[in-house]
C-alpha positions as CSV (number, residue, x, y, z in Angstrom):
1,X,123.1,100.3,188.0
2,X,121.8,103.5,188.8
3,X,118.6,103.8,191.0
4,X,116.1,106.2,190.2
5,X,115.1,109.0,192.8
6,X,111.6,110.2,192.3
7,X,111.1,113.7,192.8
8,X,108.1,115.6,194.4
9,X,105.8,116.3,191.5
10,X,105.7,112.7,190.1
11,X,105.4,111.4,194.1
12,X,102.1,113.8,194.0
13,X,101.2,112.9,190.3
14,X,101.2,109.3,190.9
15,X,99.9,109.2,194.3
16,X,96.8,111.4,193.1
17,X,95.9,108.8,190.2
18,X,96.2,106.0,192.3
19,X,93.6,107.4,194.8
20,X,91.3,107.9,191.7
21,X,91.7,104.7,190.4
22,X,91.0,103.0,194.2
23,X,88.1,105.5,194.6
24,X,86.8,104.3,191.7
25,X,87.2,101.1,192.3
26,X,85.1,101.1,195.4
27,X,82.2,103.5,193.8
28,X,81.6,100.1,191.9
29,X,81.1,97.8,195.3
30,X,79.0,100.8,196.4
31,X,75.5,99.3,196.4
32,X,72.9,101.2,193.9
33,X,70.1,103.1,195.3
34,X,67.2,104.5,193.6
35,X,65.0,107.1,194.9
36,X,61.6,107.6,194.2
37,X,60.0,111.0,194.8
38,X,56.7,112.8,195.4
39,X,55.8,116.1,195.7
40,X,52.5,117.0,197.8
41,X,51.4,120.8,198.0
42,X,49.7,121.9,201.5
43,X,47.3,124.9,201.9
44,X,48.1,125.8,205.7
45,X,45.3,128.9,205.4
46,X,44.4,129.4,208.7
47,X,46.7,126.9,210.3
48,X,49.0,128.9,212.9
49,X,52.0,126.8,213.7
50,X,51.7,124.3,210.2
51,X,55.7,123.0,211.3
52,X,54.4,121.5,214.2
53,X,51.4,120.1,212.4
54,X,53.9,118.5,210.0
55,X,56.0,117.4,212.4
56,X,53.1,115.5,214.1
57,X,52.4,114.3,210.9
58,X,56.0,112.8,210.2
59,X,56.3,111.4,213.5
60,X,52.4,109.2,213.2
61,X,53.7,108.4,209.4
62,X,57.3,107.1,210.4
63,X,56.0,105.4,213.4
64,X,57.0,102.0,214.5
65,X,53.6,100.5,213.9
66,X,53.0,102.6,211.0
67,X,56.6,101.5,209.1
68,X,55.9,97.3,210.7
69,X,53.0,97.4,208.7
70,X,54.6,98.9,205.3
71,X,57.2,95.9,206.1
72,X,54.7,93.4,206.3
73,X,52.7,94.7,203.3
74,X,55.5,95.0,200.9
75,X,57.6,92.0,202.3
76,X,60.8,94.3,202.5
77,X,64.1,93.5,204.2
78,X,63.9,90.0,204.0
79,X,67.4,89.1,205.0
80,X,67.7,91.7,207.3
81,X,64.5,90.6,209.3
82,X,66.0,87.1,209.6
83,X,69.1,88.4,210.9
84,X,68.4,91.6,212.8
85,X,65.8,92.6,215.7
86,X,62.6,94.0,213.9
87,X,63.7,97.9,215.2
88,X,66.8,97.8,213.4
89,X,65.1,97.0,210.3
90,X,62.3,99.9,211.4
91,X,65.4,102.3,212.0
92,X,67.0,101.4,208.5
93,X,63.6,102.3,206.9
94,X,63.4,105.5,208.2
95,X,66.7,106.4,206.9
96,X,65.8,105.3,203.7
97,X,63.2,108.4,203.6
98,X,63.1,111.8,203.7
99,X,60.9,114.9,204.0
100,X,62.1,118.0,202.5
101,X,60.3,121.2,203.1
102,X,59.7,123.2,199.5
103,X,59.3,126.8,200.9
104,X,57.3,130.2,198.8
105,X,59.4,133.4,198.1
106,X,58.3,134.4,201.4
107,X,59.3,131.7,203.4
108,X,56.2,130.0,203.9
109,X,55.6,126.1,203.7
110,X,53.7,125.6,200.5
111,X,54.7,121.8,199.3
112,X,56.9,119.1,200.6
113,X,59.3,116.5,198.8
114,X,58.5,112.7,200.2
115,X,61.7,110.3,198.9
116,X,62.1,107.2,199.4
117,X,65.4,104.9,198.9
118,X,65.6,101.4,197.8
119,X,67.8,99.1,196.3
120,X,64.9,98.3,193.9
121,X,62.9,101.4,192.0
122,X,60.0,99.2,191.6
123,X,59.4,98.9,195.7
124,X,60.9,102.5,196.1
125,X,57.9,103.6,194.4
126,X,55.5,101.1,196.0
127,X,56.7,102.4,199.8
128,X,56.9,106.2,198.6
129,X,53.3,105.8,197.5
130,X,52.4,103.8,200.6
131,X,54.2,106.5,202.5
132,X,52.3,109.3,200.7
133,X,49.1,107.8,201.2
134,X,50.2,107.5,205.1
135,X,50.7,111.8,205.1
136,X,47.3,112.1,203.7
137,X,45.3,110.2,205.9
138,X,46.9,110.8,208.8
139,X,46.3,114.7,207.9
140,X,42.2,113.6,207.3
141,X,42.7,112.1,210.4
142,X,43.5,115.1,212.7
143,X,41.5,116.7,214.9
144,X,39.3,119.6,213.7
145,X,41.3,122.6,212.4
146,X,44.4,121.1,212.9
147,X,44.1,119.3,209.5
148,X,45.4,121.1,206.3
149,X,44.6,121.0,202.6
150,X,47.0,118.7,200.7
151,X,47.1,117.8,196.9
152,X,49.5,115.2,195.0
153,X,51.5,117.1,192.7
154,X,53.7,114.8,191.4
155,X,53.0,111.5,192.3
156,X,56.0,108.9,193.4
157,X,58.1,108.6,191.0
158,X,59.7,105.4,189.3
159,X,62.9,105.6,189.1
160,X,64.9,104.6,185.8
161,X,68.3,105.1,187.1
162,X,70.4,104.6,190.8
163,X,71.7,107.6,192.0
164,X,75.2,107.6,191.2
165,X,77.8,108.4,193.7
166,X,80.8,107.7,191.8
167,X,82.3,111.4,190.3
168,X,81.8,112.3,194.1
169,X,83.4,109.1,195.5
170,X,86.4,109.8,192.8
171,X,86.6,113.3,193.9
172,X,87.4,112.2,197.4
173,X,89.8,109.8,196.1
174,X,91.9,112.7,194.4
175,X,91.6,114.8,197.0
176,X,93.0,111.8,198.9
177,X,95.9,110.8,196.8
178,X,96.9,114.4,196.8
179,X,97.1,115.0,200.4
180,X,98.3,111.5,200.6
181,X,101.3,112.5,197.5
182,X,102.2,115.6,199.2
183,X,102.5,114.1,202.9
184,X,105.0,111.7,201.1
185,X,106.8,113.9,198.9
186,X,107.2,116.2,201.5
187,X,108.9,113.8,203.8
188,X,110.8,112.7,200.8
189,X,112.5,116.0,200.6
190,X,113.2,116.4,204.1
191,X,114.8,112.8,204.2
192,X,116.7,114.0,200.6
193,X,120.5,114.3,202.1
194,X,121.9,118.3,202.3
195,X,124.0,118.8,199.1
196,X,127.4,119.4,199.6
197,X,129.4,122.1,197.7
């Protein structure tokens, strides 16, 4: 019976589809997130240092009392708040949102994107708008002059679909079996015995 050798380019074939395949597998365990969004224009005229202003903003907004009582409002992270101390759960909120800065041809601050991520789109749009609302009154809320003109452009967002991580998760899997073919089939060839003449 004559045994088989494999040679490099089926070692790297193979290995590659197999990392694809387990990639893909695990995009499928990866839990589904959705991601509500809202887009809130700001008129900074006469407002000299608006990042600051914003930054003060974010930090009243994503405060711990500020994100306790979103908890406690919307009855989020059940399990979590059974299990883990109350600024875990506070932490894991703030991670679930995120401010982006939308910026004018010139490089001034004109708008920003609020998202918020969830597990379920209905509450990701409940705590985006809850979150929103927290950005616009704690802007009415500053001291005189240091407030800024903001509008609601597009209002949070319910989200009809998770975002879907799997084409990037299967990239990284090819990329993976690749690297993990050619590590093997070079080692392959450098165990191969020398041919003798």
């Amino acid at each position: 019976m004559q045994i088989r050798t494999w040679n490099f380019a089926r070692t790297v074939a193979v290995a590659t589809a197999l990392g694809a395949l387990l990639a893909y597998g695990a995009s499928l365990l990866v839990p589904k997130h959705y991601v509500s969004q809202a887009v809130i224009s700001i008129d900074s005229s006469g407002q000299k240092d608006i990042g600051l202003h914003m930054h003060g903003l974010s930090q009243r907004v994503l405060s711990r009392a500020s994100l306790t009582k979103i908890i406690a409002n919307r009855n989020l992270f059940q399990n979590e708040r059974s299990r883990k101390p109350l600024e875990d759960v506070i932490e894991r909120m703030r991670e679930s949102v995120q401010v982006l800065p939308m910026q004018s041809a010139k490089g001034e601050l004109v708008a920003f994107a609020l998202n918020y991520s969830s597990d379920n789109p209905v509450a990701a749009q409940r705590v985006n708008s809850d979150l929103v609302a927290g950005f616009i009154d704690e802007n009415v809320r500053s001291a005189p002059g240091e407030g800024m003109r903001m509008m609601v452009l597009d209002p949070s967002s319910l989200p009809k679909r998770p975002s879907d991580h799997t084409s990037w998760i299967v990239g990284e899997g090819l990329v993976a079996g690749l690297l993990a073919g050619l590590i093997i089939g070079i080692v392959q060839l450098l165990r191969r015995p020398a041919k003798t003449a």
